[in-house]
mmCIF file of the N, C-alpha and C atoms, coordinates in Angstrom:
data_MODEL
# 
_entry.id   MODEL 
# 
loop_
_atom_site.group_PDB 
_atom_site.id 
_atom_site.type_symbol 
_atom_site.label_atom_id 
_atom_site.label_alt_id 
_atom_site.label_comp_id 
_atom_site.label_asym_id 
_atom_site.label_entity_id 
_atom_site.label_seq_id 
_atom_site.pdbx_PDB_ins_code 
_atom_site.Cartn_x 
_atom_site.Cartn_y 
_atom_site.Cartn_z 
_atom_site.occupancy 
_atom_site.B_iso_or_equiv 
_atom_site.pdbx_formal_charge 
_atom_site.auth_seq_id 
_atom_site.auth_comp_id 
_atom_site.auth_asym_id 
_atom_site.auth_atom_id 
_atom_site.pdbx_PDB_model_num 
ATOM 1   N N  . UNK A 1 1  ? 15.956 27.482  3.877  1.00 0.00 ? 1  UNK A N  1 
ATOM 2   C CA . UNK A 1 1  ? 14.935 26.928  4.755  1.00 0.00 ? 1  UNK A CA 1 
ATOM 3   C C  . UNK A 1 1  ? 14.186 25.782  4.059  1.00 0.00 ? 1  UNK A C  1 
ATOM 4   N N  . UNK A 1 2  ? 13.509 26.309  2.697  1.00 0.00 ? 2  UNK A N  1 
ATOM 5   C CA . UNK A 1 2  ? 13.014 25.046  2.123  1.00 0.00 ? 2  UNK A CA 1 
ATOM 6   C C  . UNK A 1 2  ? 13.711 23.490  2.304  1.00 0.00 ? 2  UNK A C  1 
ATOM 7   N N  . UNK A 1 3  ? 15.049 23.720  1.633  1.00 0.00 ? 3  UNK A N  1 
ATOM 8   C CA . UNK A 1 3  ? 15.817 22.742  1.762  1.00 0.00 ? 3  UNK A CA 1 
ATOM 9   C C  . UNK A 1 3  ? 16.428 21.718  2.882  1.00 0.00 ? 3  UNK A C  1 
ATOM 10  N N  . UNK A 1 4  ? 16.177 22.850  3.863  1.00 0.00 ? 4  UNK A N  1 
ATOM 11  C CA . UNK A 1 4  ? 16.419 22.088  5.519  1.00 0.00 ? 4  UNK A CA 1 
ATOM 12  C C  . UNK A 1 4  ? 15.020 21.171  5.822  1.00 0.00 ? 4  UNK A C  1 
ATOM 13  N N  . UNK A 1 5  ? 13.710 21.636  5.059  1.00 0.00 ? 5  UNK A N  1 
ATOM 14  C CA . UNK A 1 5  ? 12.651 21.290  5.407  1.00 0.00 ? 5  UNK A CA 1 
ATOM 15  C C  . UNK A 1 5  ? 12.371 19.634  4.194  1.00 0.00 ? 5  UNK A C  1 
ATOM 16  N N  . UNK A 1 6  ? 12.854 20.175  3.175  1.00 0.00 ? 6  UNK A N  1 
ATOM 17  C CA . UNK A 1 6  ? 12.831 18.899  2.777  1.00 0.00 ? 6  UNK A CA 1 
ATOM 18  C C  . UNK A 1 6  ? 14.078 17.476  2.838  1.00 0.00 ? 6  UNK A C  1 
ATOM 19  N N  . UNK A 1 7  ? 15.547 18.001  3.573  1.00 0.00 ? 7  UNK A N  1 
ATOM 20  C CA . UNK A 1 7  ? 15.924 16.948  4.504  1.00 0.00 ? 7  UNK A CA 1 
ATOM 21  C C  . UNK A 1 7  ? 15.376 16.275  5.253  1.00 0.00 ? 7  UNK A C  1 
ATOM 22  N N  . UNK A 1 8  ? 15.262 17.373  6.342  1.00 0.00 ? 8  UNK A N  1 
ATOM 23  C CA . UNK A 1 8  ? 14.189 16.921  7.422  1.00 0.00 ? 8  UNK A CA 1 
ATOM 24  C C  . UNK A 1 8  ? 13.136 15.953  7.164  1.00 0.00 ? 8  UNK A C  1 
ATOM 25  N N  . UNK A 1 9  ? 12.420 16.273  6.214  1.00 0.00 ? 9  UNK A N  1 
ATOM 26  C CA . UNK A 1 9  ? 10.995 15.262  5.902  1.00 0.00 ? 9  UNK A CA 1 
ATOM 27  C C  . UNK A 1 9  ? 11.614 14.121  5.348  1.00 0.00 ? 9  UNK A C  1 
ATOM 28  N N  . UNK A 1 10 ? 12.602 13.872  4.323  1.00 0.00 ? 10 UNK A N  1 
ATOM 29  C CA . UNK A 1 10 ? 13.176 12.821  3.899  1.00 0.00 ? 10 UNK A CA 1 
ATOM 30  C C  . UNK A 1 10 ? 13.412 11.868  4.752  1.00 0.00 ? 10 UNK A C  1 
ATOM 31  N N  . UNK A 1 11 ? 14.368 13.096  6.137  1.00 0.00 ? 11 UNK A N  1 
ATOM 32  C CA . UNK A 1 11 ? 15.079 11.491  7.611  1.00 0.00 ? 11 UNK A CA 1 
ATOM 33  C C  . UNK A 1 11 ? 13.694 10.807  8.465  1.00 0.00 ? 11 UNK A C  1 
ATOM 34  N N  . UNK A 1 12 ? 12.880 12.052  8.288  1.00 0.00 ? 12 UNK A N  1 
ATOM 35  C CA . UNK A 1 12 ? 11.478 11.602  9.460  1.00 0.00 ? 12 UNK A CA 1 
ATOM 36  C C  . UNK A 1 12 ? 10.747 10.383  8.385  1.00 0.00 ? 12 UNK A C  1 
ATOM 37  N N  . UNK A 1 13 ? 10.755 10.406  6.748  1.00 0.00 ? 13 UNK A N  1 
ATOM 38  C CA . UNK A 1 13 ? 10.341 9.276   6.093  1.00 0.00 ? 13 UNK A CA 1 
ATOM 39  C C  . UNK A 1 13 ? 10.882 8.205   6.283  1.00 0.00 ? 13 UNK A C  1 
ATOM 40  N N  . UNK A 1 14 ? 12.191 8.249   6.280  1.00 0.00 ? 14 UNK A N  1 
ATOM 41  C CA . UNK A 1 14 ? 13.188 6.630   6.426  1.00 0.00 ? 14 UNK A CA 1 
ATOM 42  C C  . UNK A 1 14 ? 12.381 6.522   8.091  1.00 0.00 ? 14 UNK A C  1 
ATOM 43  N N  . UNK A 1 15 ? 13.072 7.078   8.904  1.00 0.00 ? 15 UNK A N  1 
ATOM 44  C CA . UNK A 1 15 ? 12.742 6.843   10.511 1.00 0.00 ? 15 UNK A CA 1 
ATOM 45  C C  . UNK A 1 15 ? 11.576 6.097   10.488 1.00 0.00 ? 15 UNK A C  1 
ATOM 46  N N  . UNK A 1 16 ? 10.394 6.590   9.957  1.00 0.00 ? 16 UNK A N  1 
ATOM 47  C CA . UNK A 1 16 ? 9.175  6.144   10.277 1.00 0.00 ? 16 UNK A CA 1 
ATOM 48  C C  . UNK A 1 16 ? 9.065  4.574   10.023 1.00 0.00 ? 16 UNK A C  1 
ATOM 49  N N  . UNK A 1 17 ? 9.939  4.687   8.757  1.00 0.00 ? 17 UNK A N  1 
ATOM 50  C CA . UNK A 1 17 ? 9.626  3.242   7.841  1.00 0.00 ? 17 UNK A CA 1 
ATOM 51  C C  . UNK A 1 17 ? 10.341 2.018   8.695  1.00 0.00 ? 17 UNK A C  1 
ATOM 52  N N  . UNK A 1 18 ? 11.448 2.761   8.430  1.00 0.00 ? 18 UNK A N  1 
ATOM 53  C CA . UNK A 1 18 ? 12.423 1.990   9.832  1.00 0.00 ? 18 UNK A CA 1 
ATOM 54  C C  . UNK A 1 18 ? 12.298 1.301   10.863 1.00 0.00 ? 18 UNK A C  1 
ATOM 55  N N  . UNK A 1 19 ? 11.516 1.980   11.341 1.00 0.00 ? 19 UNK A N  1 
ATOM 56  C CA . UNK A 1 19 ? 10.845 2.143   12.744 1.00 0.00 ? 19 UNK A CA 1 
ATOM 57  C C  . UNK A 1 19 ? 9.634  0.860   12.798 1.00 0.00 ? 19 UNK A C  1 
ATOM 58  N N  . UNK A 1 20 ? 8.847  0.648   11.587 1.00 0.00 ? 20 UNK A N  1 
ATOM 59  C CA . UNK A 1 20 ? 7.692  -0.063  11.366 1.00 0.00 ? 20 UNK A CA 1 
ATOM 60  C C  . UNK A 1 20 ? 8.539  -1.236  10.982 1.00 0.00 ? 20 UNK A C  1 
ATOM 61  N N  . UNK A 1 21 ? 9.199  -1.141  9.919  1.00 0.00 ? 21 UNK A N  1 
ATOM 62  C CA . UNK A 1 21 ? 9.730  -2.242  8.987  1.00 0.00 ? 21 UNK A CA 1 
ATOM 63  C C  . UNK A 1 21 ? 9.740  -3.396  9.849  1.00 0.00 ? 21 UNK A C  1 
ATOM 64  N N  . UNK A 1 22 ? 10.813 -3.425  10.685 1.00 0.00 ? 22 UNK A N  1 
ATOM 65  C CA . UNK A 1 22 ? 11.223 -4.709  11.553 1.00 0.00 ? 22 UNK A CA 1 
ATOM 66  C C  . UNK A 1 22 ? 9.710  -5.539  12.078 1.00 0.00 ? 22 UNK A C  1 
ATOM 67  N N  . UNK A 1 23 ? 8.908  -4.682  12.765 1.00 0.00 ? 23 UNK A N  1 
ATOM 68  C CA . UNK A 1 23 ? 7.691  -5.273  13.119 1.00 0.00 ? 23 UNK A CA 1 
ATOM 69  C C  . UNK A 1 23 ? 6.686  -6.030  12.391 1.00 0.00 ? 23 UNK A C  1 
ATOM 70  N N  . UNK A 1 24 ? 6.701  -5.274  10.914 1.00 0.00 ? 24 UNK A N  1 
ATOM 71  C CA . UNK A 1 24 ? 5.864  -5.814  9.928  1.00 0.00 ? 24 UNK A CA 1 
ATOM 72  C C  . UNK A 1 24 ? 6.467  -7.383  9.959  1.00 0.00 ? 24 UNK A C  1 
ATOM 73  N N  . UNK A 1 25 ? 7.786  -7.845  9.299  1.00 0.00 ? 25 UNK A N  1 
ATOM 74  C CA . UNK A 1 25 ? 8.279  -8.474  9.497  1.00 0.00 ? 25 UNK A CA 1 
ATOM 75  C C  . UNK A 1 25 ? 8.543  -9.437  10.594 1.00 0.00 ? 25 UNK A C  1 
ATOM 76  N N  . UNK A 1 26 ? 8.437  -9.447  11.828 1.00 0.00 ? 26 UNK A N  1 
ATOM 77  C CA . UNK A 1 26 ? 8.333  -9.975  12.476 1.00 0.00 ? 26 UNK A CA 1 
ATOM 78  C C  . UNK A 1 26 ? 6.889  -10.819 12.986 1.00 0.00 ? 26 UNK A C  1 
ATOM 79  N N  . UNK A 1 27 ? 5.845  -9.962  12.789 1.00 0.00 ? 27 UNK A N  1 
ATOM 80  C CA . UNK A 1 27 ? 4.578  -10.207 12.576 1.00 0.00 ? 27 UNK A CA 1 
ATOM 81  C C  . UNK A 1 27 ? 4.112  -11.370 11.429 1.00 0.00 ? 27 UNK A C  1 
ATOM 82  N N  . UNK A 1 28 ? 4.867  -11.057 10.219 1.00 0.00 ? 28 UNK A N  1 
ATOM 83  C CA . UNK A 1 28 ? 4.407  -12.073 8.856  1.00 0.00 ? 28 UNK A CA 1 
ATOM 84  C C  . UNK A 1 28 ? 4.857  -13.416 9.600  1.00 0.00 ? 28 UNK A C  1 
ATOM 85  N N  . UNK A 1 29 ? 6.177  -13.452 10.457 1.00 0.00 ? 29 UNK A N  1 
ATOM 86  C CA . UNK A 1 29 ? 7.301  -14.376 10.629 1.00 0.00 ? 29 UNK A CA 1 
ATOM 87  C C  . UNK A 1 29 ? 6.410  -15.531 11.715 1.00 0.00 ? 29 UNK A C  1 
ATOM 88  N N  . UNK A 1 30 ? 5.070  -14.794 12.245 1.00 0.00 ? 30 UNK A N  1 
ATOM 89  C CA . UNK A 1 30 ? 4.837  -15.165 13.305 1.00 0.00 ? 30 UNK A CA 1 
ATOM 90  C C  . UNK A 1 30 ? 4.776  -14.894 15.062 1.00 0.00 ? 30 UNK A C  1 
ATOM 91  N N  . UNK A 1 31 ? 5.828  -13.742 15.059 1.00 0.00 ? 31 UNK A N  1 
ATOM 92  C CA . UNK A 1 31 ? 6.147  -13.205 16.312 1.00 0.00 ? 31 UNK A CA 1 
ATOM 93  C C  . UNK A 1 31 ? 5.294  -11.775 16.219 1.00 0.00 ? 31 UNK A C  1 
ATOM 94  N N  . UNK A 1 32 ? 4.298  -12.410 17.080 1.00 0.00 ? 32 UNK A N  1 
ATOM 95  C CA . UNK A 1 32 ? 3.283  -10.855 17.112 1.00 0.00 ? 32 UNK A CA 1 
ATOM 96  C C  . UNK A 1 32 ? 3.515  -9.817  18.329 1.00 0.00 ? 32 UNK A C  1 
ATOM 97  N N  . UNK A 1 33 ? 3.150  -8.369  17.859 1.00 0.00 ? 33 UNK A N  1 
ATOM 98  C CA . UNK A 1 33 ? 3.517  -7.651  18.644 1.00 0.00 ? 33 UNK A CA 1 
ATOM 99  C C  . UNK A 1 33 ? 2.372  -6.989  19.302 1.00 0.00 ? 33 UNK A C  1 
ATOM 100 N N  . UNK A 1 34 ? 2.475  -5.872  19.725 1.00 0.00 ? 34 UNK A N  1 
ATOM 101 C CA . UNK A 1 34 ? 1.844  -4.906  20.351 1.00 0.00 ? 34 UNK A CA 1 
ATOM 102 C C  . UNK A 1 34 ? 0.571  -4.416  19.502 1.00 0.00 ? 34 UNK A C  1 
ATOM 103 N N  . UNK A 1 35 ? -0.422 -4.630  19.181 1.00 0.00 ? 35 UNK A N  1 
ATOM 104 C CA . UNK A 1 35 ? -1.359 -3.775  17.669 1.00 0.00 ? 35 UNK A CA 1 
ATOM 105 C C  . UNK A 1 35 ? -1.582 -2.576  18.125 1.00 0.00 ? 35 UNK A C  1 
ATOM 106 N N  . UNK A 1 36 ? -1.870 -1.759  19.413 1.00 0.00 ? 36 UNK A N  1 
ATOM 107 C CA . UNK A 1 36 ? -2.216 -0.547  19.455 1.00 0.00 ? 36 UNK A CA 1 
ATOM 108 C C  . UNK A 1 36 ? -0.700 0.262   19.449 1.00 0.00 ? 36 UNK A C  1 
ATOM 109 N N  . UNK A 1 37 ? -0.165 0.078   19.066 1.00 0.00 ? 37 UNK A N  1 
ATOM 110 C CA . UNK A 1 37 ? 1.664  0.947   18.886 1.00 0.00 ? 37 UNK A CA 1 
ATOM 111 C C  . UNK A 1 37 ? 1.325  1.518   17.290 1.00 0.00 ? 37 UNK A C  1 
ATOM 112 N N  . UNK A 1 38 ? 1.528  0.539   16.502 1.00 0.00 ? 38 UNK A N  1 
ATOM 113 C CA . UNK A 1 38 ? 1.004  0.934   15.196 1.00 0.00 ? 38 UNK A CA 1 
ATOM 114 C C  . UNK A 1 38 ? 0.548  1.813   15.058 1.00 0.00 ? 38 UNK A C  1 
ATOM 115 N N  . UNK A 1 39 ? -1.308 0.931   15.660 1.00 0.00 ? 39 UNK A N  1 
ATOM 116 C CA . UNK A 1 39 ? -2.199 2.008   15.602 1.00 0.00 ? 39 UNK A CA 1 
ATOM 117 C C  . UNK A 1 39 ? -2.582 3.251   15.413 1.00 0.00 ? 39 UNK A C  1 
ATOM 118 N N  . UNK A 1 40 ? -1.972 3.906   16.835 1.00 0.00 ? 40 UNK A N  1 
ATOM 119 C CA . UNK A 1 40 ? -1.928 4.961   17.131 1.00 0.00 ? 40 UNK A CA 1 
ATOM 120 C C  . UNK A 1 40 ? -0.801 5.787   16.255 1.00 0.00 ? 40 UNK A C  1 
ATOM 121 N N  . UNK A 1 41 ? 0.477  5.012   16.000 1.00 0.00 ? 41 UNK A N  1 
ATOM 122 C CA . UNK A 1 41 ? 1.417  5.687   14.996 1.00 0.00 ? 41 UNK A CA 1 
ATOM 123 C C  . UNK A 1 41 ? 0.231  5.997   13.632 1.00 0.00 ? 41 UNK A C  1 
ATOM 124 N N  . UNK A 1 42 ? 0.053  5.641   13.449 1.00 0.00 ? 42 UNK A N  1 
ATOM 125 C CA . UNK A 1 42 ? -0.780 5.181   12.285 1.00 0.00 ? 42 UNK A CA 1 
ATOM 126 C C  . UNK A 1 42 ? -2.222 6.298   12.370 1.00 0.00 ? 42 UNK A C  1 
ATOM 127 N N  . UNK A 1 43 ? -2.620 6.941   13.939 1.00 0.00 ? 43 UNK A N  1 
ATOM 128 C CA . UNK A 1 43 ? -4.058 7.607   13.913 1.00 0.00 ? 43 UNK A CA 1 
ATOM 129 C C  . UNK A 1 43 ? -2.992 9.114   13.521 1.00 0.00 ? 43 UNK A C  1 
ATOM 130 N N  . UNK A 1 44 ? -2.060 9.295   14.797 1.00 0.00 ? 44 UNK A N  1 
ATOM 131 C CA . UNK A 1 44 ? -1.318 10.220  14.760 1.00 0.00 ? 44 UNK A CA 1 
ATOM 132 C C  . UNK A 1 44 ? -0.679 11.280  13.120 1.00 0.00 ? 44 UNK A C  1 
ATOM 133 N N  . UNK A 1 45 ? -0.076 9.649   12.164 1.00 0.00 ? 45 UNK A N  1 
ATOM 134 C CA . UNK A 1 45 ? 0.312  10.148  11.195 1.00 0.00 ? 45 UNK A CA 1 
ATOM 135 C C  . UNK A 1 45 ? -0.886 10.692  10.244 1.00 0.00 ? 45 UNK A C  1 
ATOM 136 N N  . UNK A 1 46 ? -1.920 10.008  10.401 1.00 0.00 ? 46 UNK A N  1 
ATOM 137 C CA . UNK A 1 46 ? -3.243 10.775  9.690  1.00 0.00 ? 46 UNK A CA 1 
ATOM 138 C C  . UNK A 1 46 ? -3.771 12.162  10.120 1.00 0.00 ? 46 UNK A C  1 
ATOM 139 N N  . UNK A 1 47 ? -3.740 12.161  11.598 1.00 0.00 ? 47 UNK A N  1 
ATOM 140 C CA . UNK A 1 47 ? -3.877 13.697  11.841 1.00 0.00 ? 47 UNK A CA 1 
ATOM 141 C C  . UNK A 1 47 ? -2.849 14.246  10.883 1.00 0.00 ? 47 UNK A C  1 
ATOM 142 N N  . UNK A 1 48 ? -1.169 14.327  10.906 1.00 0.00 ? 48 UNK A N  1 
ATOM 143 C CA . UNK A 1 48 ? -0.880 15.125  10.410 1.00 0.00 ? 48 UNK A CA 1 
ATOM 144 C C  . UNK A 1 48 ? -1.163 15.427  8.953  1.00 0.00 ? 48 UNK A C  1 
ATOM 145 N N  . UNK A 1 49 ? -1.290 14.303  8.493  1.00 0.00 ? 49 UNK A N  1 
ATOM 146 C CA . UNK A 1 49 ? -1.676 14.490  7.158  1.00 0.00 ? 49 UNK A CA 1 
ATOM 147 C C  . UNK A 1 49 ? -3.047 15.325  6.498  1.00 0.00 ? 49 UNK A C  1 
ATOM 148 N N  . UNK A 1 50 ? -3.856 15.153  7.760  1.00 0.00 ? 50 UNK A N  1 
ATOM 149 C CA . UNK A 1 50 ? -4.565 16.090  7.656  1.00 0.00 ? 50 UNK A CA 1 
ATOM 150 C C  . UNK A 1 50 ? -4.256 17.915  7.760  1.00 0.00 ? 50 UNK A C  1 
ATOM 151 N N  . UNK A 1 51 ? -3.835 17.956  8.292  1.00 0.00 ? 51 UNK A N  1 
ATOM 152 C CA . UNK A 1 51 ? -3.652 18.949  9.222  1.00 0.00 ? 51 UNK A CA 1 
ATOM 153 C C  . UNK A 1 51 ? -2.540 19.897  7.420  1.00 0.00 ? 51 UNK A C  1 
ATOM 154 N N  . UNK A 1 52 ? -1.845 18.830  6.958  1.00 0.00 ? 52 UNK A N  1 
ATOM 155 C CA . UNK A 1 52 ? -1.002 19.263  6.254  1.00 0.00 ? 52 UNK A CA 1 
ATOM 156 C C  . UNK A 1 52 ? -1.806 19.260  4.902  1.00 0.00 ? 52 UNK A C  1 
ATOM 157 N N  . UNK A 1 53 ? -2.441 18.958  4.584  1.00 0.00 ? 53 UNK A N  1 
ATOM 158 C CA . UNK A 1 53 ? -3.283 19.006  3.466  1.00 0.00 ? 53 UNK A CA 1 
ATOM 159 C C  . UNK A 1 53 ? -4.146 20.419  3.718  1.00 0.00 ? 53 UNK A C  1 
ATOM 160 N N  . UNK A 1 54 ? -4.528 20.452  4.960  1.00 0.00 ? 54 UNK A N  1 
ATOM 161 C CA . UNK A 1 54 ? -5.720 21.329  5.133  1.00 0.00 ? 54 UNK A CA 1 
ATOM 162 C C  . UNK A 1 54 ? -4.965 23.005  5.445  1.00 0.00 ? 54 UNK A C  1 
ATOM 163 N N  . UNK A 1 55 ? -3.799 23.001  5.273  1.00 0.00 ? 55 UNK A N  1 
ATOM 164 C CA . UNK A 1 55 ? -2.839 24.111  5.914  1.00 0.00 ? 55 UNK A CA 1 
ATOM 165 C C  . UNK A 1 55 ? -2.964 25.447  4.666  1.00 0.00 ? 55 UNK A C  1 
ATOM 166 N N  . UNK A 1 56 ? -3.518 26.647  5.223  1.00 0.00 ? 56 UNK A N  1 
ATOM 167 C CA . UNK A 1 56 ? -3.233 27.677  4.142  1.00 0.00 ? 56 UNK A CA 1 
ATOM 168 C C  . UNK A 1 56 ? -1.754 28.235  4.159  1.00 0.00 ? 56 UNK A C  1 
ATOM 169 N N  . UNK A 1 57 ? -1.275 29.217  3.222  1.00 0.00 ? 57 UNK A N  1 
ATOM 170 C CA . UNK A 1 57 ? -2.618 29.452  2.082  1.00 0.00 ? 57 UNK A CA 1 
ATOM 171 C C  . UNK A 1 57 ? -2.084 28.436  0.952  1.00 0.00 ? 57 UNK A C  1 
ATOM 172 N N  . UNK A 1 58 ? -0.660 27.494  1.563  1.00 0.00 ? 58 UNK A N  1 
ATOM 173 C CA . UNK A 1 58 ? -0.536 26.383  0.305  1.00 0.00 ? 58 UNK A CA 1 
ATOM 174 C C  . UNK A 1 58 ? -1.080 24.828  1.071  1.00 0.00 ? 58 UNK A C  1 
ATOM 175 N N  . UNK A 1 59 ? -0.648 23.862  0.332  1.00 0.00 ? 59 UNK A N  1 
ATOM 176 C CA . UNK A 1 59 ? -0.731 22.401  1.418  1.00 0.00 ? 59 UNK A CA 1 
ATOM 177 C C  . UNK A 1 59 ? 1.063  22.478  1.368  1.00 0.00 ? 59 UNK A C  1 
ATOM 178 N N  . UNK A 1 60 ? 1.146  21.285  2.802  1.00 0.00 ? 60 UNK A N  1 
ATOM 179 C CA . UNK A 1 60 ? 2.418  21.478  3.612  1.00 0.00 ? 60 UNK A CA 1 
ATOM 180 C C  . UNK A 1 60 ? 2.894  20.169  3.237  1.00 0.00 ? 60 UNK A C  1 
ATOM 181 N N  . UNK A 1 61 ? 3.340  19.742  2.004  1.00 0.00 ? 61 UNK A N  1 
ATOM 182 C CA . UNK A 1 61 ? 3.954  18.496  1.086  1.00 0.00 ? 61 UNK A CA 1 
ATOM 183 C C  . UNK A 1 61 ? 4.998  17.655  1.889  1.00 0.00 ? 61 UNK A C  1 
ATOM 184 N N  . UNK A 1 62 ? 5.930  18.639  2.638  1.00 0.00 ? 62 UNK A N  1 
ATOM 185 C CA . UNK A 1 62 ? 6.614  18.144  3.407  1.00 0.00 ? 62 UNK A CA 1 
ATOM 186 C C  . UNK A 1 62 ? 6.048  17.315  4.980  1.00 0.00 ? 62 UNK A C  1 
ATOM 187 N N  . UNK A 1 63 ? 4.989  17.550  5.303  1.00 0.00 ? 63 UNK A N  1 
ATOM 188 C CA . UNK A 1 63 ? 4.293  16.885  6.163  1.00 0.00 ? 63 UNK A CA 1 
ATOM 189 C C  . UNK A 1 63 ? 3.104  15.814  5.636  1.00 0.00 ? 63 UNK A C  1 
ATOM 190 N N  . UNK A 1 64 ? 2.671  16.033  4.463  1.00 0.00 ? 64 UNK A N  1 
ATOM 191 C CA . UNK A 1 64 ? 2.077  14.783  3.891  1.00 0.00 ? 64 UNK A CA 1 
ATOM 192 C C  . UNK A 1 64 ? 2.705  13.672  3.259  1.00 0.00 ? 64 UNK A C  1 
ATOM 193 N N  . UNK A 1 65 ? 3.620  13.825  2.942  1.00 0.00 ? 65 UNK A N  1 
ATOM 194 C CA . UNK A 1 65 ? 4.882  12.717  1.972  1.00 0.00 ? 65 UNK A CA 1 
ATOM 195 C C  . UNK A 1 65 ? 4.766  12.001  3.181  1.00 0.00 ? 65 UNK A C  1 
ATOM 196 N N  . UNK A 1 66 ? 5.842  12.175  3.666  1.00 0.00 ? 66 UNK A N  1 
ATOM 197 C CA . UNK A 1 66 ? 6.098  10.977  5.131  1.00 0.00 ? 66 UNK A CA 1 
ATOM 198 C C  . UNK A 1 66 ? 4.937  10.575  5.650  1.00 0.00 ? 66 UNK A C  1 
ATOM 199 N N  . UNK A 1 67 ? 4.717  11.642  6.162  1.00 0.00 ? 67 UNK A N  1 
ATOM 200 C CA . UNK A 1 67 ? 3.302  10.897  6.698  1.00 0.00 ? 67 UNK A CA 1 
ATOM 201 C C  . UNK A 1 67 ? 2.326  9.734   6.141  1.00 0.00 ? 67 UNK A C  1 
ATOM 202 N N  . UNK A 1 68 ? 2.055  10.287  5.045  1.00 0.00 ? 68 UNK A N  1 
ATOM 203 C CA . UNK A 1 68 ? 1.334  9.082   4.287  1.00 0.00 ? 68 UNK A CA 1 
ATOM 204 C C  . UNK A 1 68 ? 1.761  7.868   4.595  1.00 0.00 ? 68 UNK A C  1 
ATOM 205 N N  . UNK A 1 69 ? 3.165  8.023   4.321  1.00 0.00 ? 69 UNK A N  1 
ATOM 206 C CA . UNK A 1 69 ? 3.460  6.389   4.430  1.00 0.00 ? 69 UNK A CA 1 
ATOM 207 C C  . UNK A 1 69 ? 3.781  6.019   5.615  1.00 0.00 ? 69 UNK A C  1 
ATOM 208 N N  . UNK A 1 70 ? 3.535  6.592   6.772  1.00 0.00 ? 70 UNK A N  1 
ATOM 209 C CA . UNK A 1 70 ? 3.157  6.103   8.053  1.00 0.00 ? 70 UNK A CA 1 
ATOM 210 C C  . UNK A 1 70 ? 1.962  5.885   8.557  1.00 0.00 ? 70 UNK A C  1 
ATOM 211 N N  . UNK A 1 71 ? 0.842  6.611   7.657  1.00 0.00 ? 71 UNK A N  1 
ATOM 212 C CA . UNK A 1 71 ? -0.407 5.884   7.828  1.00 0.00 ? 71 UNK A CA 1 
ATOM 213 C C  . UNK A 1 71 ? -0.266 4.369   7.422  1.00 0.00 ? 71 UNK A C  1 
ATOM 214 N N  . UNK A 1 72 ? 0.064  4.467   6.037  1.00 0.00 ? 72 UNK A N  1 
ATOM 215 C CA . UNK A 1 72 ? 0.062  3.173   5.359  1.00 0.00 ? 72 UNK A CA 1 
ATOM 216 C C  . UNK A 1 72 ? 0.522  1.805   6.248  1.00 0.00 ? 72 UNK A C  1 
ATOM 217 N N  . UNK A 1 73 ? 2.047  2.041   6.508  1.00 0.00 ? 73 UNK A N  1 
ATOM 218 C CA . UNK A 1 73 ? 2.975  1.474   7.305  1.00 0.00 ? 73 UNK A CA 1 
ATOM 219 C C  . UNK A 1 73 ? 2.030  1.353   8.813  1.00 0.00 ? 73 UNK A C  1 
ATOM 220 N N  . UNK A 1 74 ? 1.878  2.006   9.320  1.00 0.00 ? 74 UNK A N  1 
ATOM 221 C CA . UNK A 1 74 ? 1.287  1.760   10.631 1.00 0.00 ? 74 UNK A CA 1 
ATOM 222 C C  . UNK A 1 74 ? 0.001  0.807   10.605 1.00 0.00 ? 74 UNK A C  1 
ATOM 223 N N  . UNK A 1 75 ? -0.813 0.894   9.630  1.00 0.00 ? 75 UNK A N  1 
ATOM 224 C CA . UNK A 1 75 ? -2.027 0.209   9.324  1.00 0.00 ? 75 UNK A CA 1 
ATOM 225 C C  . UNK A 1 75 ? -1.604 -1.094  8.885  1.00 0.00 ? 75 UNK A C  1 
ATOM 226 N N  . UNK A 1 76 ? -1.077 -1.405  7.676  1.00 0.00 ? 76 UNK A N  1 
ATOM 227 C CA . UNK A 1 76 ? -0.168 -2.869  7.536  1.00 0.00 ? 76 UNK A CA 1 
ATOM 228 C C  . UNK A 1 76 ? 0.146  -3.009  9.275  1.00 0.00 ? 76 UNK A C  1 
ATOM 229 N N  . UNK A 1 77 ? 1.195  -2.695  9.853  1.00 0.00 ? 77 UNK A N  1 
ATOM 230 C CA . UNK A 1 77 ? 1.159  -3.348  10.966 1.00 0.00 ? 77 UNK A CA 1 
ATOM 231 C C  . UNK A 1 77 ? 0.874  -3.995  11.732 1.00 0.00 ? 77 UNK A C  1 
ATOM 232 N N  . UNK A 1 78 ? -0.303 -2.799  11.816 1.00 0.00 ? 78 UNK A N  1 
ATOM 233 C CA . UNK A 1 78 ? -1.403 -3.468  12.710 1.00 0.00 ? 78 UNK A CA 1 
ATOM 234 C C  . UNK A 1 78 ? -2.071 -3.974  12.474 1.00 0.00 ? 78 UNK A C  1 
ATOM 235 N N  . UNK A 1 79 ? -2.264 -4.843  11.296 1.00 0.00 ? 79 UNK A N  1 
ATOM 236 C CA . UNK A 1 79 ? -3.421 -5.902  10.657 1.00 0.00 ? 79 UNK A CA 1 
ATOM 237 C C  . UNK A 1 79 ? -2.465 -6.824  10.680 1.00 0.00 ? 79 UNK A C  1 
ATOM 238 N N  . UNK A 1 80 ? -1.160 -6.388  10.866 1.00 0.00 ? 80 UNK A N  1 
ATOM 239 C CA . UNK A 1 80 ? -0.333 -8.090  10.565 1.00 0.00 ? 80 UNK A CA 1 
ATOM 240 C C  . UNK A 1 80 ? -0.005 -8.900  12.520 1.00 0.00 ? 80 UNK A C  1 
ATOM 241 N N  . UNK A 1 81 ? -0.361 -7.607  12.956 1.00 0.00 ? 81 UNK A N  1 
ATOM 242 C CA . UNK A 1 81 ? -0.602 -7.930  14.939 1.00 0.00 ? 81 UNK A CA 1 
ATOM 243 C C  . UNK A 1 81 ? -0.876 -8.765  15.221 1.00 0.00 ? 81 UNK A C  1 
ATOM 244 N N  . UNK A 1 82 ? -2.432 -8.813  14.343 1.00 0.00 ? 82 UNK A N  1 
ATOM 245 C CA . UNK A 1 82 ? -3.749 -9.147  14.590 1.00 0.00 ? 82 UNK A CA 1 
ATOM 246 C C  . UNK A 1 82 ? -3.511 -10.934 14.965 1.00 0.00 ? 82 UNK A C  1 
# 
C-alpha cells in the first residue's frame, strides 16, 4: 500500500507540473492566459497541504510533496497572467 501511495503521489507531482508548465511558459512568451485557473489550482493545492500536514496521528508526506509544488507552480502562474 505504501508503495502504491508513493507512485501515485509521484504521477499526481509530474501531472500537476505538467499541467502548469506549458502556461508558465506561454505567459513569460507573452501569450496570457486565464489567472483565476492557477489560482484556484494553487488555493486548492494549499488546502491540501494543509489538511496533510495537519492529519493525525502522523503528517500525510505523500499529500504535501506534490502539493507544495502546486502551490508554488500555480502561484508563479498566476503572477505571470497578470
Amino acid at each position: 500500500k505504501k508503495k502504491i501511495n508513493t507512485i501515485v503521489g509521484s504521477i499526481g507531482a509530474f501531472v500537476r507540473f505538467h499541467h502548469l508548465y506549458p502556461q508558465i511558459i506561454a505567459n513569460l512568451n507573452g501569450i496570457k492566459g486565464q489567472p483565476q485557473q492557477p489560482l484556484t489550482a494553487a488555493v486548492s493545492c494549499l488546502i491540501w497541504v494543509i489538511y496533510g500536514w495537519t492529519k493525525e496521528p502522523r503528517k500525510d508526506y505523500i499529500l504535501i510533496i506534490p502539493n507544495t509544488f502546486g502551490v508554488v507552480l500555480g502561484f508563479l502562474t498566476f503572477i505571470t497572467a497578470l
